[in-house]
C-alpha positions in Angstrom: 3.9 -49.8 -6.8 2.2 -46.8 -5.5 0.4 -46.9 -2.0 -3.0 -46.2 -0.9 -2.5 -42.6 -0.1 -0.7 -41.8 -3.5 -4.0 -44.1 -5.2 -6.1 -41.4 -2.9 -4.8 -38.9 -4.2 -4.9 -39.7 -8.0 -8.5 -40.4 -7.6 -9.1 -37.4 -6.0 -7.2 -35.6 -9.1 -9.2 -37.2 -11.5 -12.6 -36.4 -9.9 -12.0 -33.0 -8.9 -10.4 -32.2 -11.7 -13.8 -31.9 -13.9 -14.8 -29.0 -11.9 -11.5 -27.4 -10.8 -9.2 -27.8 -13.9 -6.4 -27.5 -11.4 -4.3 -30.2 -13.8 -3.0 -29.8 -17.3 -1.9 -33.5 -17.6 -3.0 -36.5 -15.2 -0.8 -39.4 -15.8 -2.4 -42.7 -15.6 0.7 -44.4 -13.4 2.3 -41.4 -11.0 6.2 -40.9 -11.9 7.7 -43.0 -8.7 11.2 -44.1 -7.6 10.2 -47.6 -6.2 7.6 -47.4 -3.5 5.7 -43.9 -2.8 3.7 -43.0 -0.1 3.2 -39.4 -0.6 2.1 -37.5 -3.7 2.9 -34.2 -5.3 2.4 -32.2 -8.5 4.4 -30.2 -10.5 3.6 -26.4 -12.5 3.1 -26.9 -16.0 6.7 -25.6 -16.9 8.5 -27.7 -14.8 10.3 -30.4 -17.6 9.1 -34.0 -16.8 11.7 -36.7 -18.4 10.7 -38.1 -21.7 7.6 -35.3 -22.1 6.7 -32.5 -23.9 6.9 -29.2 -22.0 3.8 -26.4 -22.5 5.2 -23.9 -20.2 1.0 -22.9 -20.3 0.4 -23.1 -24.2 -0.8 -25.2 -26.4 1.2 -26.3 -28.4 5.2 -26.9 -26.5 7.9 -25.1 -25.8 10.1 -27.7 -25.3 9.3 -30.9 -27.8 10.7 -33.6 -24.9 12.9 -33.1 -22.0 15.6 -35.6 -21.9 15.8 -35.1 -18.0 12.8 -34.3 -14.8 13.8 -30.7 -13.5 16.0 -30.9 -10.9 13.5 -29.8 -8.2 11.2 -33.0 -9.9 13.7 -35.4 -9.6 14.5 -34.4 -5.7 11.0 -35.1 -5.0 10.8 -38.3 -6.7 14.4 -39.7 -4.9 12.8 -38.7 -1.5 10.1 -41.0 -1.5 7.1 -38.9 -3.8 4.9 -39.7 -6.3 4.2 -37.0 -9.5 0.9 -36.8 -10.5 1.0 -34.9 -13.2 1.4 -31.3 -14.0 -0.9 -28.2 -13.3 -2.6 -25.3 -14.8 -0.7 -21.8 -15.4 -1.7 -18.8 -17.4 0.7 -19.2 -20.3 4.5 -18.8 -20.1 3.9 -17.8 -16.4 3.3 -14.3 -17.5 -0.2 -13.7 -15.4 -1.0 -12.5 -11.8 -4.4 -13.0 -11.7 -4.6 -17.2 -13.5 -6.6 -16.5 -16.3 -6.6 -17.9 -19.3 -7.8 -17.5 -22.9 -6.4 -20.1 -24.4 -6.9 -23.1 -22.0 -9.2 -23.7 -19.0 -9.1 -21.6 -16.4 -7.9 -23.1 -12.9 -11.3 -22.0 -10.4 -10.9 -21.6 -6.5 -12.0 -24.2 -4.7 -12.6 -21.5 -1.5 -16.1 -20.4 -2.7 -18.7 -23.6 -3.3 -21.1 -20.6 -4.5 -19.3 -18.3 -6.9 -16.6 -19.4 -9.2 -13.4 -17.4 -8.2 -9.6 -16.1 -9.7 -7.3 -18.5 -8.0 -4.6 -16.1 -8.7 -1.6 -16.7 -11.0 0.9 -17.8 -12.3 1.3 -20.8 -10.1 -2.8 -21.2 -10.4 -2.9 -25.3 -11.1 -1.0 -25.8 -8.0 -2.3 -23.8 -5.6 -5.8 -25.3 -6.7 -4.5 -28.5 -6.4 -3.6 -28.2 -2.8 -6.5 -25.8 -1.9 -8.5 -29.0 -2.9 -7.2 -31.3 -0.6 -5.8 -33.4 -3.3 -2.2 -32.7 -2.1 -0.3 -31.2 0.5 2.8 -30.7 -1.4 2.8 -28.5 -4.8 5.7 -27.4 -7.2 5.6 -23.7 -8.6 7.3 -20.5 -9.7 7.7 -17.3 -8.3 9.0 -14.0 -10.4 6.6 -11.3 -9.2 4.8 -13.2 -6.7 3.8 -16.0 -8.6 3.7 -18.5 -5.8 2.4 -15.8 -3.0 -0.4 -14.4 -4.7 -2.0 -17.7 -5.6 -1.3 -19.5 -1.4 -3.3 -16.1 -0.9 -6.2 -16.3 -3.2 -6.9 -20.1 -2.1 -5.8 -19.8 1.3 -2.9 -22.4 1.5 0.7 -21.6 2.0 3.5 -20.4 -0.4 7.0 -19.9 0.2 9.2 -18.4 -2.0 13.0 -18.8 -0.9 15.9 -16.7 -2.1 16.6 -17.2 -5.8 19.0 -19.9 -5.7 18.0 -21.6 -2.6 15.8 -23.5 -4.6 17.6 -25.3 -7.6 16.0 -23.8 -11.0 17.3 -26.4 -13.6 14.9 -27.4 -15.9 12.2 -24.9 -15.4 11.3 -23.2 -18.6 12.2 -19.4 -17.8 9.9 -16.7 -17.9 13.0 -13.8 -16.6 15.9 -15.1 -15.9 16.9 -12.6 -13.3 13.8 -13.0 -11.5 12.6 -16.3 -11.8 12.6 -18.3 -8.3 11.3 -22.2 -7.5 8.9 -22.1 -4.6 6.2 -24.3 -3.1 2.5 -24.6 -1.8 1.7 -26.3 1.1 -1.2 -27.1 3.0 0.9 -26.0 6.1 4.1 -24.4 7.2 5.3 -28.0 8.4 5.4 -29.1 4.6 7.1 -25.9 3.4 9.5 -26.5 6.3 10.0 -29.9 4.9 10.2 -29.0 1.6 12.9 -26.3 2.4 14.6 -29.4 4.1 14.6 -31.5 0.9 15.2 -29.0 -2.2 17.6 -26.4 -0.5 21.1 -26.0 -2.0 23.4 -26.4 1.1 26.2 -23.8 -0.1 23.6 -21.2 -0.7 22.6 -18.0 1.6 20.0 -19.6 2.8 21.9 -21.8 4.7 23.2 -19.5 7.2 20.7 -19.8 10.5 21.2 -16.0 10.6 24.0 -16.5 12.9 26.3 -13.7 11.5 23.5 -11.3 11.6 22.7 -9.2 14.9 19.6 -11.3 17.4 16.7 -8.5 16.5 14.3 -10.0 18.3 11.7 -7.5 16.7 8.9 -7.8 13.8 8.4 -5.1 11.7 4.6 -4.3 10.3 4.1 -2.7 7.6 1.9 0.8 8.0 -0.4 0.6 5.1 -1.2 3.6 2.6 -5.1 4.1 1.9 -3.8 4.7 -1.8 -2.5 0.8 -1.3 -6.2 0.1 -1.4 -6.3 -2.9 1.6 -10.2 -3.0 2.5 -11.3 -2.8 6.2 -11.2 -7.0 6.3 -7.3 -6.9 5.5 -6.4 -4.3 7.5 -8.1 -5.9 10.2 -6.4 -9.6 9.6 -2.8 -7.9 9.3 -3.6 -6.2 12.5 -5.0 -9.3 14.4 -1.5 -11.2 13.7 0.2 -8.4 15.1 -1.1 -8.8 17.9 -1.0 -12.5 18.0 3.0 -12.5 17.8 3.1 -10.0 20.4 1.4 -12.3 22.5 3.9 -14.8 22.0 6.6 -12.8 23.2 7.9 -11.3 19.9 8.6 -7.5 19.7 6.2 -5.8 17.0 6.8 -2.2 15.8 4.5 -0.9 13.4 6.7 0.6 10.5 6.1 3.0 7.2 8.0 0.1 4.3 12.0 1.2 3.3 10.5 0.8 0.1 7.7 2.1 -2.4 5.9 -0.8 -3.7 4.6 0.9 -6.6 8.2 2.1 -7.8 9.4 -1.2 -7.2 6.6 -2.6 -9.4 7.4 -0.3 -12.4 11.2 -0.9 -12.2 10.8 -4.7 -12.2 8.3 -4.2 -15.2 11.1 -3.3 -16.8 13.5 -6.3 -16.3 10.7 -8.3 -16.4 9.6 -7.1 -19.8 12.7 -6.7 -21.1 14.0 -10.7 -20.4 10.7 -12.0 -21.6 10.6 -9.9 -24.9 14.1 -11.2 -25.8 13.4 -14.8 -24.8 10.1 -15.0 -26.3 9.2 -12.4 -28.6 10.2 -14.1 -31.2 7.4 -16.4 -31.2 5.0 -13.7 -31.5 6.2 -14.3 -35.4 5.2 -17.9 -35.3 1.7 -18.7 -37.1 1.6 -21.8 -35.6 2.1 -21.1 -32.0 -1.1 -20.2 -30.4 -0.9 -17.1 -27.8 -3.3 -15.5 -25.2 -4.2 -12.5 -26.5 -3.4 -10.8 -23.3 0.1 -12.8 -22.7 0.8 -11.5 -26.5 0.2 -7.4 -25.6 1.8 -8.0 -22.2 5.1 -9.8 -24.1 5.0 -7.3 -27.0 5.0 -4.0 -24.6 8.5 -5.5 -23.7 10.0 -5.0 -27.2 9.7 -0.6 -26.4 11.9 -1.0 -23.0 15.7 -0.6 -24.5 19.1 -1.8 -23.3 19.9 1.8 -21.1 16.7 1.6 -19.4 17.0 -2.4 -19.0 20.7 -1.6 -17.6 20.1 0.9 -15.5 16.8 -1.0 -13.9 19.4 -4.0 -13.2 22.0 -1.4 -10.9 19.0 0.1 -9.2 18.1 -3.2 -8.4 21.5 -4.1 -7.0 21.3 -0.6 -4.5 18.2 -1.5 -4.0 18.9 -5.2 -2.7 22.3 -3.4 -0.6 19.5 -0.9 0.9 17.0 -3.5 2.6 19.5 -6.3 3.1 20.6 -3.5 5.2 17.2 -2.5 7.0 16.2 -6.0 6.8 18.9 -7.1 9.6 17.4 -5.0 12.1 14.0 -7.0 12.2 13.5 -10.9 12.3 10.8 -10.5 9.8 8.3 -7.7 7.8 4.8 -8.4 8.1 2.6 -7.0 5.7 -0.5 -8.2 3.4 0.4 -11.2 0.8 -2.5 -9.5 -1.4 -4.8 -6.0 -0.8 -7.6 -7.9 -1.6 -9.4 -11.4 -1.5 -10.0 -13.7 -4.8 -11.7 -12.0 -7.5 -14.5 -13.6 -9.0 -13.9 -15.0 -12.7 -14.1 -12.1 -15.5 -13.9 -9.5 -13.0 -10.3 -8.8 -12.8 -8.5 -6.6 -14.9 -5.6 -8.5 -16.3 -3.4 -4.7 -16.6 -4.0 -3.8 -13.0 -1.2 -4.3 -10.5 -3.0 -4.6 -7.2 -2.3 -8.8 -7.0 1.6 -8.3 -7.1 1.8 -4.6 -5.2 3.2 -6.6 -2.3 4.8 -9.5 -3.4 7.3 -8.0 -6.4 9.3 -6.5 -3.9 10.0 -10.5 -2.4 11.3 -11.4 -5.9 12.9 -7.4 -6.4 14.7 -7.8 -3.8 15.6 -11.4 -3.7 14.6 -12.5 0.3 12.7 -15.1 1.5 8.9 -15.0 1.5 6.2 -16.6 2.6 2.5 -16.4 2.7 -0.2 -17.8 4.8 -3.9 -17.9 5.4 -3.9 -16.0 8.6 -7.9 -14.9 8.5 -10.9 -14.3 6.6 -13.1 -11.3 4.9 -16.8 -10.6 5.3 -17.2 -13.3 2.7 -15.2 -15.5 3.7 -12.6 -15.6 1.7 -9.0 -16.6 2.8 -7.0 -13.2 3.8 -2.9 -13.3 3.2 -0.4 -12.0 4.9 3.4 -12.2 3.7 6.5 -12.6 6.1 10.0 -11.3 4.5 13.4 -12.2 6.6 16.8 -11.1 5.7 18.2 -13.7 2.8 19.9 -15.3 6.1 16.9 -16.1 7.9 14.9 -18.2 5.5 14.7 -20.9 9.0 13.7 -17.8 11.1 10.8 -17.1 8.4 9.6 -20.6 8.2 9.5 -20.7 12.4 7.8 -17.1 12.7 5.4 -18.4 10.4 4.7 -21.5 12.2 3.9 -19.4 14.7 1.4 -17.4 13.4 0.1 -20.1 11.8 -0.9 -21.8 15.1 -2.5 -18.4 15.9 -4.7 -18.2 13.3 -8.5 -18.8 12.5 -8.6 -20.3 9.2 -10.5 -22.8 7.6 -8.8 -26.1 7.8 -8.3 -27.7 4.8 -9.1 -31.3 3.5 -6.8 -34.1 3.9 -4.6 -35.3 0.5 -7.0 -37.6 -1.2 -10.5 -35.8 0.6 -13.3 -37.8 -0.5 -15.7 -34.9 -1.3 -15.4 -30.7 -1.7 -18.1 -28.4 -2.6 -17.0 -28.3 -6.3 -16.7 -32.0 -7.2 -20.5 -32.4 -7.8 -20.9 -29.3 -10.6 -18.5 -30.2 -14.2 -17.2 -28.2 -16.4 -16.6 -28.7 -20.4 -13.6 -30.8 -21.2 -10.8 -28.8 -22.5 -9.7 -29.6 -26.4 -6.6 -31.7 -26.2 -3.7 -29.9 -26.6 -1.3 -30.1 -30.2 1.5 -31.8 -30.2 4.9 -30.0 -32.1 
């Protein structure tokens, strides 16, 4: 028996939905252990018992999961309601949430121009950005999860890698791939941390082996990092909002390059994917976005050396800032350089979405990204928080901070009975083939 606010929300789904195609399957009764009075969603490549999984295609890449993914199933034992499953560019291989092969998820933060709600976690951050939920399942293996909280202005928090359990989420690489959520607020992804963490994990550790730093670090941006005036302005402003609250902010240059780190998780990235899916690329039946299939492809050039010797600099590299990271209670820098592109105006090869957040999943720490301000238009501005792999709590409460702090646009309730897109429809998409 489902409650009112989960009935809310399913409305809401349904009629949003024709505008927003935030959801790649609705289902008519919400997946529930007894009574639920709360509802969530899950990404499309998260396995749902008894289901096909499409992992973004369409046609599946799993033909029927014989158990929910562990992260589903924790949800539905606490009390939630699944609603269905959301939108992702396929195989999670997209920053920016485009698709060519099914509908593209649109930004429910611009009533006048239809927006990028940025990728791969696109559905979900949609979904929450609409005030249909508060709680939203994702994936996070360059940024996944942070890029799209950004772009729609809710909040995404990415944990360490195995904070978070992973089984039963189809992989996109192995090595990378990390379970996170979006949340209307950092309350929720404070709960949700409460709810899906692994106890025996780093995570766990309130930081209390680690020196009291007392001190946030903020990151001195490059003009070749291409952050407008707007961005630079917002990650200034919270600055100087947890100074006022007593915290110690040093303006640093970052321990790291982001654009090295970029090309040297390109290759790991590339690399996994290629030999998990290249395969398919073979297949006449199975379906692929033409821009998923050159992005998989370029993978099958990037050998077993350079694969190898990406993989140790990766482990000096996580050594390195552990290291620096323990000196600071948090990094502050932007989530994104810039605010949500308008559909067909992003370049699907560029790297600017995911030049700060690949170093979150690089380096495997905690991250998490809020709406902290606005640009000229409007549009939600990001800005990222990394902690030490110890202080996942300490990033969750710094955030809370700032988030009390900010000006942003509040969001719609779950359920919200009316958004500036829920009037205008969009085509139907084709109904997906079944294997």
């Amino acid at each position: 028996m489902e409650s009112d606010n989960v009935a809310r929300s399913l409305a809401a789904a349904r009629r949003l939905d024709e505008s927003l195609h935030a959801f790649s399957q609705l289902f008519d009764v919400p997946l529930q252990a007894g009574r639920a009075d709360r509802a969530f969603v899950a990404k499309d490549n998260f396995d749902v018992c008894g289901l096909a999984t499409y992992a973004g295609s369409r046609q599946p890449v799993i033909a029927m999961a014989t158990k929910h993914a562990e992260a589903v199933d924790r949800f539905i034992r606490a009390g939630f309601a699944l609603l269905g499953r959301t939108r992702m560019p396929q195989l999670a291989y997209g920053g920016s949430g485009a698709s060519q092969i099914e509908p593209t998820p649109i930004n429910p933060r611009d009533p006048r121009v239809e927006r990028l709600p940025g990728g791969s976690s696109s559905g979900s951050a949609v979904a929450v950005a609409a005030g249909i939920i508060d709680i939203a399942l994702g994936t996070d293996t360059g940024g996944s999860v942070r890029i799209p909280a950004s772009l729609c202005g809710v909040v995404g928090f990415k944990p360490a890698r195995t904070t978070f359990p992973i089984a039963g989420v189809f992989p996109l690489a192995p090595s990378l791939d990390t379970v996170g959520v979006l949340t209307r607020d950092v309350a929720a992804a404070q709960e949700c941390w409460q709810l899906l963490r692994d106890r025996t994990g780093l995570g766990d550790s309130h930081a209390t082996n680690l020196p009291a730093a007392g001190r946030i670090a903020v990151a001195r941006l490059d003009p070749s990092w291409e952050c407008p005036p707007a961005v630079r302005g917002v990650l200034e402003m919270c600055a100087e909002a947890l100074r006022e609250t007593g915290h110690a902010v040093q303006t640093v240059t970052l321990p790291w390059d982001p654009l090295t780190i970029y090309a040297s998780s390109s290759v790991v990235l590339g690399y996994e994917a290629w030999h998990l899916f290249g395969h398919m690329l073979d297949d006449p039946e199975f379906e692929f976005d033409p821009v998923i299939a050159r992005r998989l492809r370029s993978g099958s050039s990037i050998g077993a050396a350079d694969y190898a010797a990406a993989l140790g600099q990766r482990e000096r590299d996580q050594h390195a800032q552990h290291q620096w990271l323990e000196s600071f209670d948090a990094l502050m820098l932007p989530t994104t350089p810039v605010t949500a592109p308008a559909v067909g105006s992003c370049d699907e090869n560029s790297a600017i979405l995911s030049r700060f957040t690949r170093a979150g999943t690089w380096l495997d720490v905690p991250a998490i990204s809020l709406p902290a301000g606005h640009d000229t238009q409007g549009l939600p501005v990001g800005i990222q928080l990394m902690t030490h792999p110890q202080r996942e709590q300490q990033c969750l409460e710094i955030a809370a901070t700032l988030e009390s702090a900010s000006p942003v646009t509040p969001l719609l309730g779950p359920g919200a009975t009316q958004h500036p897109r829920s009037v205008a429809t969009r085509p139907s998409p084709p109904p997906r083939r079944e294997g």
